[in-house]
N, C-alpha and C positions, 0 to 999 in steps of 0.2 A: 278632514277632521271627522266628518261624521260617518263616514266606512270603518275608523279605526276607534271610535268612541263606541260605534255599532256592536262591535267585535267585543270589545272591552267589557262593554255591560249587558251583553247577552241580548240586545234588540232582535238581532235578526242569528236565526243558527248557520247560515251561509252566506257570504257576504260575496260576490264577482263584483269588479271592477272596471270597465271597458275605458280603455286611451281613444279617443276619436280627434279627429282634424290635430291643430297646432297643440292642444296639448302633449303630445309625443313631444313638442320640440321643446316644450317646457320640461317636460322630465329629463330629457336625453342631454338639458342645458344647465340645471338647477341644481346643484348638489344638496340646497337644502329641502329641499323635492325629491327627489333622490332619495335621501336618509327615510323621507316620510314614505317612502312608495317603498322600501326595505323592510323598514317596521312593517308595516302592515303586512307584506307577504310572510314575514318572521312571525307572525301572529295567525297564519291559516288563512289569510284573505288572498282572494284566486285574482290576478287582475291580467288580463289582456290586453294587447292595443291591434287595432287595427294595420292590417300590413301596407295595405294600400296606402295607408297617414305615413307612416314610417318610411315608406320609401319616395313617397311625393318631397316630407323633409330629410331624406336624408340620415336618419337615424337608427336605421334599423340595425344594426351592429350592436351600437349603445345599448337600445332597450331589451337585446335581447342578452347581454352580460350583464343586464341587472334584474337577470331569471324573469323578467317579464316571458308569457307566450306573445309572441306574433301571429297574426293569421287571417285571414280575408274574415270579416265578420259581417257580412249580410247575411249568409247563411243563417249563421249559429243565435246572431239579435234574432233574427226573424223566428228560430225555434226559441227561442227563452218569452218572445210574445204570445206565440201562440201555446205554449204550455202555462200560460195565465203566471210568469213570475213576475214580481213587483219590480217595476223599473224606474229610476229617479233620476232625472237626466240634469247636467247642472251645465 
């Protein structure tokens, strides 16, 4: 809710999203999670998950037909910290 309420009323001008651990296996499983995770890419919000989650559950297929990117993300967290971007981990 607060990535796509974010979006809505202008809090943040960028909004990334990263999938890490079992959540992949909540979206790849949820339809009503799903719909939420569509909206919010329909609305300009960037979201990612983790390939290494995605293929430890099994889901990597799923996520990525629902225009998720996939992709190892140690690299890419590690530059979004050290480029000082706000991160809110939940």
């Amino acid at each position: 809710m607060y990535a796509i309420n974010s979006k809505n009323r202008g809090w943040w001008k960028h909004i990334n999203v990263i999938l890490w651990g079992a959540s992949v296996r909540l979206v790849a499983n949820d339809t009503q999670v799903q719909t939420e995770v569509l909206e919010m890419l329909q609305s300009g919000i960037t979201i990612e998950a983790c390939q290494d989650c995605c293929n430890n559950f099994g889901v990597t297929s799923i996520i990525i037909n629902l225009g998720i990117t996939v992709r190892y993300m140690g690299a890419p967290l590690t530059e979004y910290l050290k480029n000082g971007e706000k991160i809110l981990s939940i």
